[in-house]
Steps between C-alpha positions, in 0.01 A plus 500: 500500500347861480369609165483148398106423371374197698427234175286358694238805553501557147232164367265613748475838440466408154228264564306751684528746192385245255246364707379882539528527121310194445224643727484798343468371193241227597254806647542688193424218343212469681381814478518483131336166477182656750485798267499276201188281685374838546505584159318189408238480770401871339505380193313174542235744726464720186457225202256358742309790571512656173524214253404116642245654754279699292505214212415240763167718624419571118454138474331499820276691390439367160380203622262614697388680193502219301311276757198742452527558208460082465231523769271768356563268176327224631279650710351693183496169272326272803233800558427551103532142439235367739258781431490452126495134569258480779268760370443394219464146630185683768362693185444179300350312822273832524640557861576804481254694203191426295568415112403726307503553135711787383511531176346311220639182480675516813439375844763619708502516915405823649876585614681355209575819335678603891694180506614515148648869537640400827685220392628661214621758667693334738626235261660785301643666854669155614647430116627865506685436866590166394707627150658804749660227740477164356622248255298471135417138623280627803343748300437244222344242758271818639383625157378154430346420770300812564440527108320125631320598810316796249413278218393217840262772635326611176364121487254659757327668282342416138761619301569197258787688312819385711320201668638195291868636483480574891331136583815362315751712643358402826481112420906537364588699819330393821697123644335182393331457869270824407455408110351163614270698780383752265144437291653699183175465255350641779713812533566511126124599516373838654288353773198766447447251241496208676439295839723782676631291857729260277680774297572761813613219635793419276525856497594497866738241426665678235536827697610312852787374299586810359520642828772226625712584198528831604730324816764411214515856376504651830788227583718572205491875595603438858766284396631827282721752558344827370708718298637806581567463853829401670428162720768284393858459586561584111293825573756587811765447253417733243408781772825454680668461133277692269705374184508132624 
């Protein structure tokens, strides 16, 4: 009949306008979920650049820092180490100088005086480095032994002040292998006094095993982490979270 409303139109139509509600609200939804991702791409982009990125090339470059740091390290002990060692080894074979007596009572090597400063001075250099950036133990372990490889050169000469107390340190230090190699009455006695080939050689004995200590040290200090420089992931931590 006229101006009777067909019931069945009316479901569909609604249909349609829900169904075009529900897409309308799906693509706002949508929108608002892209401007959210938006939101946190930006964000993510700016911690990273600003935060994570320049605490990961701090460490970066810390390491590198700390690598040669470590490598002048052992460079500088290796260098010292054999010169003092091997010197003083040529010196008392008369390879390298003439002995000569230079003072009364006293028959040291022409170039002892040299290798005396220059071992001193670079002991004191490396202990100095080694307290900046490592543990007491290291330094301990390098005090000693270059404390030894002074008293070990001075055997070279005829100073008789320090020569029992460094034969014995040297007999309660050096492995069994060397103690049972090494002629000690022989180096307990300055050789200018004696038959000189048997005491410079347990003099090179002595001083060749010094030298392969010095492979422990340099070991221990490798194995190290030198302080003051961020290389582990504890470092990264405390730069990303300074309070951590």
């Amino acid at each position: 009949m006229p101006g009777l409303v067909n019931q069945g139109d009316r479901p569909a139509a609604e249909d349609d306008a829900s169904a075009s509600s529900d897409g309308v609200r799906l693509r706002t939804l949508a929108a608002r979920a892209a401007k959210h991702r938006a939101v946190l791409v930006t964000v993510a982009l700016t911690l990273l650049t600003a935060w994570i990125f320049p605490a990961l090339v701090h460490q970066w470059q810390d390491r590198q820092k700390a690598r040669e740091l470590t490598a002048a390290l052992v460079t500088n002990i290796g260098t010292s180490t054999s010169e003092a060692l091997v010197t003083s080894a040529l010196l008392s074979s008369s390879r390298l100088q003439a002995w000569r007596p230079a003072r009364e009572n006293q028959c040291d090597p022409n170039g002892f005086d040299a290798l005396d400063l220059d071992w001193r001075t670079s002991k004191a250099e490396i202990e100095a480095q080694l307290q900046a950036y490592y543990s007491r133990g290291i330094v301990t372990q390098w005090r000693t032994y270059g404390d030894l490889v002074q008293e070990t050169y001075f055997l070279i000469t005829c100073n008789k002040s320090m020569r029992a107390t460094t034969v014995d340190k040297l007999k309660n230090h050096l492995p069994p292998n060397v103690r049972r190699r090494v002629n000690w009455p022989r180096l307990a006695t300055p050789w200018h006094q004696t038959h000189a080939l048997p005491s410079r050689k347990a003099y090179m004995e002595v001083s060749a095993a010094l030298l392969t200590e010095k492979a422990e040290i340099i070991e221990h200090i490798v194995e190290a982490t030198p302080a003051g420089f961020s290389t582990r992931f504890s470092d990264l931590l405390h730069d990303l979270i300074p309070a951590y």
